[in-house]
C-alpha positions as CSV (number, residue, x, y, z in Angstrom):
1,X,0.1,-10.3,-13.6
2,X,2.9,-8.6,-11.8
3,X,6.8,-8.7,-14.2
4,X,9.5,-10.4,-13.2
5,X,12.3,-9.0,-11.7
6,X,14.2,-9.7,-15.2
7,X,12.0,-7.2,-17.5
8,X,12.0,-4.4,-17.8
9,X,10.1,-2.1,-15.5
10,X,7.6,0.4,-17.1
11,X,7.2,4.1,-16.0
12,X,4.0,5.9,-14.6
13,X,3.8,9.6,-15.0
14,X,2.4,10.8,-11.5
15,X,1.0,13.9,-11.5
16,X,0.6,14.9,-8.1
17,X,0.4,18.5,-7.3
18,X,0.0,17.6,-3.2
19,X,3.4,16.7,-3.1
20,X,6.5,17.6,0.0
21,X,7.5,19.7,1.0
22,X,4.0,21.5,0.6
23,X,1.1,20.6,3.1
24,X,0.7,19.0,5.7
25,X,1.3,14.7,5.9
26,X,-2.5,13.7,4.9
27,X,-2.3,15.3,1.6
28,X,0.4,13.2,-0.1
29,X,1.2,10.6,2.3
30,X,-0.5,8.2,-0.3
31,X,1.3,9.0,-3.4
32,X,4.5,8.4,-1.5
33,X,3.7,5.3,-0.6
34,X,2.7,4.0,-4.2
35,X,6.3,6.0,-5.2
36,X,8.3,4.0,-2.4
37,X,6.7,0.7,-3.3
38,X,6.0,0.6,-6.9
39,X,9.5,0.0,-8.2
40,X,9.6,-3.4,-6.3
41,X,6.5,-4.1,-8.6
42,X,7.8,-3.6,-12.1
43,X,7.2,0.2,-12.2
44,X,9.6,2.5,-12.1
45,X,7.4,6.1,-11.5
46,X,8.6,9.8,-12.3
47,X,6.4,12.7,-10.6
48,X,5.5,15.9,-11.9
49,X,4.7,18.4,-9.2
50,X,5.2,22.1,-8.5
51,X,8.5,24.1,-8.1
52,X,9.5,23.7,-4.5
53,X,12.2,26.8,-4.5
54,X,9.6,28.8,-2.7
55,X,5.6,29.2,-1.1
56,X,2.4,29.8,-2.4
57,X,-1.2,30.8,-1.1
58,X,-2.5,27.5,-1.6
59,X,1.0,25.5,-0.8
60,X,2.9,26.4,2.5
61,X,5.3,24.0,3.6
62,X,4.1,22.9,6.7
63,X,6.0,19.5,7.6
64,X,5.9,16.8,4.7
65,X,9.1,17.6,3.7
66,X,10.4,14.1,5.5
67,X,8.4,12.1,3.5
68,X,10.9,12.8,0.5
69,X,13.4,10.8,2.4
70,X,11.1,7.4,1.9
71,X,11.3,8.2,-2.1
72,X,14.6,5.8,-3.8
73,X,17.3,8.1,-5.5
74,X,16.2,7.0,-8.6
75,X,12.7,8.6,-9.0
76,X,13.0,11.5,-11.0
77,X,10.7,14.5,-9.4
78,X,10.1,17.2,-12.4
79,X,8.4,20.6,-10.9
80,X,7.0,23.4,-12.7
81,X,5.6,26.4,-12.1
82,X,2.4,26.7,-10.1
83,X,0.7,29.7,-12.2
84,X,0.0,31.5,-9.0
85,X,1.8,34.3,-6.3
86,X,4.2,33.3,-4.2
87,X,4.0,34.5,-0.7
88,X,7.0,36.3,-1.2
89,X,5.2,37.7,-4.2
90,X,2.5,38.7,-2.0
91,X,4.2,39.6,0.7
92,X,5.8,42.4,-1.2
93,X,2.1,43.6,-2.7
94,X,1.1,44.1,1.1
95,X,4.4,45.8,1.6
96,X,3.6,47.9,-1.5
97,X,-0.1,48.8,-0.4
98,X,1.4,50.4,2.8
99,X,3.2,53.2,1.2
100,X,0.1,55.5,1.0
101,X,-3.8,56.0,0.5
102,X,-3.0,55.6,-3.7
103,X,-0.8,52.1,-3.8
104,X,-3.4,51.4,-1.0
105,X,-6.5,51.7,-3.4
106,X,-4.4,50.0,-6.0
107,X,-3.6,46.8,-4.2
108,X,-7.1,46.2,-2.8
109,X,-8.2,46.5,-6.4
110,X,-6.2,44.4,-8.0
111,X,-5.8,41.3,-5.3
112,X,-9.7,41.8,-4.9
113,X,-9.8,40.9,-8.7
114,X,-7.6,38.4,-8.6
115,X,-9.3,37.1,-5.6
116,X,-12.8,37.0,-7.5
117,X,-11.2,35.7,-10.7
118,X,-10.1,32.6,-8.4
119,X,-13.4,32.2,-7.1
120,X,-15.6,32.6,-9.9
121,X,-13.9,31.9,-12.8
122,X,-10.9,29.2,-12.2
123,X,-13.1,26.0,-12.1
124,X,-13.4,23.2,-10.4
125,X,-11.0,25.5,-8.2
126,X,-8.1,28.0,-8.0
127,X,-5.3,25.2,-8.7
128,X,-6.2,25.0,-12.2
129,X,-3.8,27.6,-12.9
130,X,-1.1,24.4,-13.2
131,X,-2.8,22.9,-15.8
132,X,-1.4,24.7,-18.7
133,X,2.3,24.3,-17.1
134,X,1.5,20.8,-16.3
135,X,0.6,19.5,-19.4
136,X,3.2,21.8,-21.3
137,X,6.1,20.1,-19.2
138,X,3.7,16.9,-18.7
139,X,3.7,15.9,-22.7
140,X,8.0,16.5,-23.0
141,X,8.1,14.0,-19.6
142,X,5.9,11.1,-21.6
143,X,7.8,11.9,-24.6
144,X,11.6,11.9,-23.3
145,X,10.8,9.4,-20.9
146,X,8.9,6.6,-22.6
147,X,6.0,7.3,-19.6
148,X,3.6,3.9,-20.2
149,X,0.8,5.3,-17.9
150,X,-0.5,8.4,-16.4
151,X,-1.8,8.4,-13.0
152,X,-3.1,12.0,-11.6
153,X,-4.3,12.0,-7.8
154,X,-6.4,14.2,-6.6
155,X,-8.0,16.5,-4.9
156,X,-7.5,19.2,-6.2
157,X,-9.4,18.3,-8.4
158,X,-8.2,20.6,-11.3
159,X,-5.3,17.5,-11.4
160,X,-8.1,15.6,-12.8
161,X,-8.6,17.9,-15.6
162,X,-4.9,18.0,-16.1
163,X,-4.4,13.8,-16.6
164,X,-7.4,14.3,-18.6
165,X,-5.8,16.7,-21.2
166,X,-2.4,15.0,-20.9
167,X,-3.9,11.6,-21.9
168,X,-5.9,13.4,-24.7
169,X,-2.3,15.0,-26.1
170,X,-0.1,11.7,-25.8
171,X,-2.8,9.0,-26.0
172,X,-1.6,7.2,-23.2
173,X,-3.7,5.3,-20.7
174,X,-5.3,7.4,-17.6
175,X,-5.5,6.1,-14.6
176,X,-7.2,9.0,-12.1
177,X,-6.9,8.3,-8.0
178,X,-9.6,10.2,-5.9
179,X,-8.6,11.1,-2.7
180,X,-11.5,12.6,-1.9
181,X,-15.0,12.9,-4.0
182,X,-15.7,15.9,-6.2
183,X,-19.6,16.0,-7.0
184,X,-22.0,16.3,-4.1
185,X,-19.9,17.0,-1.5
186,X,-20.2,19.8,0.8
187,X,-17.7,21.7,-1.1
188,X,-19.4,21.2,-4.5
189,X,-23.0,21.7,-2.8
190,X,-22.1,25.1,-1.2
191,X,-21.6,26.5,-5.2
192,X,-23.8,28.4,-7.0
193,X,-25.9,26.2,-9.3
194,X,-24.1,27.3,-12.5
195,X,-21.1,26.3,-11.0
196,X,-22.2,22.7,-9.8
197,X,-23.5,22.2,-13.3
198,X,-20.1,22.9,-15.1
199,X,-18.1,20.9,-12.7
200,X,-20.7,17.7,-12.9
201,X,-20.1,18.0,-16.7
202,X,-15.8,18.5,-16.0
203,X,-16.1,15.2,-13.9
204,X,-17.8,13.1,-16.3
205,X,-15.4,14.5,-19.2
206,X,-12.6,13.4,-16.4
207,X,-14.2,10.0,-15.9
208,X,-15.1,9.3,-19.7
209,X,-11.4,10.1,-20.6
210,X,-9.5,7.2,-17.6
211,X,-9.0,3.8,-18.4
212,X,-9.6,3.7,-14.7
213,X,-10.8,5.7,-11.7
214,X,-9.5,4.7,-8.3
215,X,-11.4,5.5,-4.9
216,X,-10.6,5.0,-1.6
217,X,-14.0,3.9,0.0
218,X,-16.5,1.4,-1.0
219,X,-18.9,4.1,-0.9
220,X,-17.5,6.3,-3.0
221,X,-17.0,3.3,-5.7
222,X,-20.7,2.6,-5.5
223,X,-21.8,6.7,-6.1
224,X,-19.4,6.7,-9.2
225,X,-21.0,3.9,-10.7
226,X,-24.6,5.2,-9.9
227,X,-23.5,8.1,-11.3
228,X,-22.2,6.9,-14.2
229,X,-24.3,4.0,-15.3
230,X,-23.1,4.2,-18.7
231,X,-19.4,3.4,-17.9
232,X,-18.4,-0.2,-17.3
233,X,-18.6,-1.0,-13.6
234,X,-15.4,-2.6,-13.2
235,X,-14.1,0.8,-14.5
236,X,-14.4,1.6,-10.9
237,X,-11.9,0.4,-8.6
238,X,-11.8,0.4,-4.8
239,X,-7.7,1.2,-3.5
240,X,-8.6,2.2,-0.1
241,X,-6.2,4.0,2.1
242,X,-4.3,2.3,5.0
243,X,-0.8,2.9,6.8
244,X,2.5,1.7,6.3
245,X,2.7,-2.0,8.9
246,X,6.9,-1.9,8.5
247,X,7.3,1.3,10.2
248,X,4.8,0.6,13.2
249,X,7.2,-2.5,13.9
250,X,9.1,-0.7,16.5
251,X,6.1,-0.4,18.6
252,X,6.1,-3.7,19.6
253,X,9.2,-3.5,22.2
254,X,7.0,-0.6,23.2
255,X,5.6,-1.5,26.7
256,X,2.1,1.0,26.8
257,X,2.2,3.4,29.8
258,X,-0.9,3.3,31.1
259,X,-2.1,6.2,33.2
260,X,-3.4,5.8,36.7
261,X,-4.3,8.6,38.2
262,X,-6.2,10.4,34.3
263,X,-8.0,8.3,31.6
264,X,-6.3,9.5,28.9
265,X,-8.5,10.5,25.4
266,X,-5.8,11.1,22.8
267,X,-6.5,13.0,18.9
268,X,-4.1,12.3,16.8
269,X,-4.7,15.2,13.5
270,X,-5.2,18.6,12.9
271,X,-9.2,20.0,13.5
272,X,-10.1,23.1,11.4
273,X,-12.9,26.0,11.2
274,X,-14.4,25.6,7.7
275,X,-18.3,25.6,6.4
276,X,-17.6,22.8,3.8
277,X,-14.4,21.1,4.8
278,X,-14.4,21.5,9.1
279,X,-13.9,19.1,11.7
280,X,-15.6,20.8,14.7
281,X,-15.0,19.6,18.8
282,X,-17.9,21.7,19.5
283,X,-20.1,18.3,20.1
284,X,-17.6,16.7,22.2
285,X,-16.9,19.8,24.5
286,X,-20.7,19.5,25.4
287,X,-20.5,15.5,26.2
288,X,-17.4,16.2,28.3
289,X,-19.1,19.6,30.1
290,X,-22.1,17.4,30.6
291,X,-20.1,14.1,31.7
292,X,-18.4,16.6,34.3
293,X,-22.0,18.2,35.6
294,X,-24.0,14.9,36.4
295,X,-20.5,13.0,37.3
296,X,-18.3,15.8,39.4
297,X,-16.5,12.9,41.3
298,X,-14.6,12.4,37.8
299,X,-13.3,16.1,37.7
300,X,-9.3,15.7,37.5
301,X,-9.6,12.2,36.6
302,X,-9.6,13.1,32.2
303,X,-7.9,14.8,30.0
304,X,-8.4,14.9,26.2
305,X,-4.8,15.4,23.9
306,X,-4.9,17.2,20.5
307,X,-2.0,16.2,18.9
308,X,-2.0,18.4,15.7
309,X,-3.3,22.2,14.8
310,X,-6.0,23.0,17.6
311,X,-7.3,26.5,16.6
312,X,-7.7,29.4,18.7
313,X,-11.6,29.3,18.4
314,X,-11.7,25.7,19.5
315,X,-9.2,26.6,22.8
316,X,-11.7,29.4,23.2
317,X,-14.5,27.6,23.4
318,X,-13.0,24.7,25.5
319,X,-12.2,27.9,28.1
320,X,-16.0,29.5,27.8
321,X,-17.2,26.1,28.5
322,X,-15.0,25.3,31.5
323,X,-12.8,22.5,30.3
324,X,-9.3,24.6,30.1
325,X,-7.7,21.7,32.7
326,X,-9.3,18.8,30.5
327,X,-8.8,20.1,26.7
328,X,-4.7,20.1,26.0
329,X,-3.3,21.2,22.2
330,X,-0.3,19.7,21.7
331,X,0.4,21.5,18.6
332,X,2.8,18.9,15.8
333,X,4.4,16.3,17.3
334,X,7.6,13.8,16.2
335,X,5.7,11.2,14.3
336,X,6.9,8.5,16.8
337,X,5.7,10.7,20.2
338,X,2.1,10.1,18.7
339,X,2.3,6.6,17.7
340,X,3.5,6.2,21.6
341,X,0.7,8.7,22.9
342,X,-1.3,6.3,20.9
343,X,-0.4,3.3,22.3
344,X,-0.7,4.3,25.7
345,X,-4.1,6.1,25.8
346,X,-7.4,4.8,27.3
347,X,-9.6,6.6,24.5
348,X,-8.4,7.1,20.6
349,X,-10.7,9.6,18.8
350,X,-11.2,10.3,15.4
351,X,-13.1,12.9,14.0
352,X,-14.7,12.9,10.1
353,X,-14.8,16.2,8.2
354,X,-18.5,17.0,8.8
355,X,-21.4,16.1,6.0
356,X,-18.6,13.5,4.1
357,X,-20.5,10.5,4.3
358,X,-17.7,8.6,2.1
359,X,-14.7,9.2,3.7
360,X,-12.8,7.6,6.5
361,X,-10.0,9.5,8.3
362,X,-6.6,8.1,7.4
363,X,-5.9,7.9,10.7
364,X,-8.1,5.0,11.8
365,X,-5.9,2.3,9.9
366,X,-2.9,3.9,12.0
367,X,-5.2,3.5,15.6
368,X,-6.1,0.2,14.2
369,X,-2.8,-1.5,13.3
370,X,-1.2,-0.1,16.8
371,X,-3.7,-2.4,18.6
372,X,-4.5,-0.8,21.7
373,X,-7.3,1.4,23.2
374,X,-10.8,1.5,21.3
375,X,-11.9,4.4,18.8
376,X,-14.3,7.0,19.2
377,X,-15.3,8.3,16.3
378,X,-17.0,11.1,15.4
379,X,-19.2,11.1,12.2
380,X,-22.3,11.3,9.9
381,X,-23.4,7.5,8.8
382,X,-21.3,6.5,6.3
383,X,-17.9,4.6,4.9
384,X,-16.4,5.9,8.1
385,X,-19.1,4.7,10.5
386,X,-19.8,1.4,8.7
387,X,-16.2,0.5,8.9
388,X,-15.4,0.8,12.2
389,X,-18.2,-1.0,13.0
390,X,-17.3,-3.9,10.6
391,X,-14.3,-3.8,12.1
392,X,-15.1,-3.8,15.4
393,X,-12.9,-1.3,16.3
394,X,-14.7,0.6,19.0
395,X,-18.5,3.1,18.7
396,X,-19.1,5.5,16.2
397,X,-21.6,8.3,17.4
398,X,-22.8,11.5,15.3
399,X,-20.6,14.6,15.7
400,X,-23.4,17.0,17.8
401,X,-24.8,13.7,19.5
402,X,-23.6,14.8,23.4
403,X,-25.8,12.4,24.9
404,X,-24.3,10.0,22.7
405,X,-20.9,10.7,22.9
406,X,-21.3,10.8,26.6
407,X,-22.2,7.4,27.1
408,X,-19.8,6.0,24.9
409,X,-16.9,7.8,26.9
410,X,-17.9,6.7,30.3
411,X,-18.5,3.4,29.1
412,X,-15.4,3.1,28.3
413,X,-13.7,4.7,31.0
414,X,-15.9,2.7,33.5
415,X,-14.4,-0.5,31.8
416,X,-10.8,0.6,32.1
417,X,-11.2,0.8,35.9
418,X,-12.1,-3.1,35.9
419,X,-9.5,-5.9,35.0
420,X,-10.1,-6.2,31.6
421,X,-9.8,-2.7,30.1
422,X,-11.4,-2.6,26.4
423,X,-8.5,-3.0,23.7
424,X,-9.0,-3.8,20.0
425,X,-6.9,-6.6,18.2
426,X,-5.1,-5.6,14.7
427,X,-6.1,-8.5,13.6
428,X,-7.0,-7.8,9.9
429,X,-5.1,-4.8,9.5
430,X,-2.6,-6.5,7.3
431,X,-5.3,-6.0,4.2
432,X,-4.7,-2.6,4.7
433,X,-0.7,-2.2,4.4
434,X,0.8,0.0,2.1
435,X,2.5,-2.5,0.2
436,X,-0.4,-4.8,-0.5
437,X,-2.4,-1.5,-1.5
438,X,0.6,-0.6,-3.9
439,X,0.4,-3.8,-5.2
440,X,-3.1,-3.4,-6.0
441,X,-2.4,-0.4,-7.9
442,X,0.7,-2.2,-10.2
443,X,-2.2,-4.6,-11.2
444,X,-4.2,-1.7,-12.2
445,X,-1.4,-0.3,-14.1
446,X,-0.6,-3.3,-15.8
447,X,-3.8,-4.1,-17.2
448,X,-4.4,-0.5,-18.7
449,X,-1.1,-0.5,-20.2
């Protein structure tokens, strides 16, 4: 049971290395909302991150540096040193290597040695370097501030590993939040054998060492306890993500602009070029090319928006294959220009990082609480797949299925030419708030405690 206003709140240490300003939205837009909520709930939490006076290889700040502002006054943030180069660091090394043929030699040496080191021998990746700062500054935090629980989120992963070894110094309870899965994903499956055995054996260290392990998809809840028959079942506790219902109430007075003479397909994210972690257009630029060769009457009539990072190779493509007048990159937009881009489009897509068969992009709660135009998405079967479907949000079709994702577009856009254009209801999004998923979490808090 939740305390009463009239005790005293208890404190959760929340190790976060994600945090703003570094990254982009998606990687800590969680954690703030468990920070912004949780006092309300009897829990007063302090965060330990990384020193934010400057930026490192694996922590630019690219734009998350707003979500600070939702955090009270009170919430004490403690950073430490990351235990990696700063770009300014390394800016200066490339500076350095410039000089002549010698510092040359010497700085491909050493930052290809580092650079191997971080591959080969930081496990389960690079950001383990924090750990020993983490846990050093980590143990005086639970001590000096009477910290009750400890709640590490993660990826990456190595934030596992570090609420592991702070729970095993200060024997407090461990509560670990998986963002994303760790074993026998595409990441962990493109590792060398040796590797994936080490970082099984990490996780189940991890796992064996929480009072309880959070994840996000029911899914994901169901290959934790198959992989870990051993533990208790309820162990495993399903905390899904979702998006935060008070600040979409402005959209309401929002009258959708609907447009007449384009049907309007609108992305609202970043894609990205990566083996193990992409999100690729390359299936839906052959659906649209198709669409556009066996249905030429419906050239100028679409246009597809990518709000969010659209890389060069993707606007490449997109030009090789004809569609530079269809396919627009918006680049980052003012949070409240998408929600409105949102509202007014024909089409919403969402794409799944490819081979993830447990997640579901954060971004379908937001497309499903503003109530408008059906989904589109993009995935392998999976959470993602089963849930809009349960949901009845709008069709999911594989990533490289063009015939597929074809027909799904021109049914829709046939159907917005009628009287009754297809629209999905919120109805059921309120499970999904931010607040009632915080308040899931204080129950979880309060029975490890």
């Amino acid at each position: 049971m939740l305390q009463s206003r009239e005790e005293k709140a208890k404190k959760v240490l929340m190790v976060a290395r994600a945090f703003p300003p570094f990254l982009p939205v998606g990687y800590s837009i969680r954690v703030i909302k468990f920070i912004k909520y949780l006092p309300a709930l009897g829990w007063q939490p302090v965060v330990l991150s990384v020193d934010d006076q400057q930026e490192y290889e694996t922590l630019p700040k690219v734009g998350s540096e707003a979500l600070l502002s939702e955090i009270q006054p009170t919430v004490k943030i403690i950073r430490t040193m990351p235990g990696e180069p700063s770009l300014r660091y390394l800016q200066k090394e490339k500076e350095f290597g410039g000089k002549n043929f010698a510092t040359r030699l010497l700085v491909k040496i050493f930052g290809g040695a580092r650079r191997w080191v971080f591959r080969n021998i930081f496990l389960p990746d690079r950001m383990i370097t924090w750990l020993p700062f983490a846990v050093g500054k980590g143990r005086q935090v639970v001590k000096d501030e009477g910290i009750d629980v400890i709640f590490a989120t993660c990826p990456p992963h190595s934030s596992a590993l570090t609420g592991a070894v702070l729970k095993l110094f200060s024997g407090k309870p461990l509560v670990l939040d998986f963002r994303d899965d760790w074993i026998d994903t595409p990441w962990h499956l493109a590792k060398p054998a040796m590797v994936r055995m080490i970082e099984k054996l990490l996780e189940k260290w991890a796992v064996k060492m929480a009072d309880k392990v959070i994840l996000v998809t029911e899914w994901s809840r169901k290959a934790f306890q198959e992989r870990y028959p051993a533990q208790p079942r309820d162990k495993f506790i399903l905390i899904s993500n979702g998006c935060d219902l008070g600040e979409l109430e402005a959209l309401k007075s929002i009258v959708p602009v609907h447009h007449t003479a384009k049907f309007t397909v609108v992305h609202a994210g970043s894609l990205n070029v990566s083996t193990v972690w992409g999100r690729s257009p390359a299936g839906l630029f052959q659906a649209i090319q198709k669409l556009l060769r066996e249905n030429p009457q419906l050239k100028g009539s679409l246009v597809f928006k990518f709000a969010g990072d659209l890389p060069d190779e993707f606007r490449k493509l997109a030009d090789e294959m004809g569609l530079t007048d269809v396919i627009r990159g918006l680049g980052h937009l003012p949070h409240a220009e998408v929600l409105r881009m949102i509202k007014s489009a024909d089409l919403l897509l969402a794409m799944n990082y490819e081979g993830w068969a447990t997640l579901i992009p954060g971004k379908i709660y937001e497309y499903w609480a503003v109530g408008g135009p059906p989904i589109l998405l993009l995935s392998c079967p999976g959470a993602a797949a089963d849930f809009v479907c349960e949901h009845a949000l709008g069709i999911a079709v594989e990533p490289y299925d063009a015939d597929g994702i074809q027909q799904a577009i021109l049914q829709v856009y046939r159907q917005s030419k009628t009287s009754s254009p297809l629209r999905i209801k919120p109805d059921g999004v309120e499970a999904f708030d931010r607040k009632t998923l915080t308040h899931q979490l204080a129950q979880v808090l309060f029975t490890v405690s």
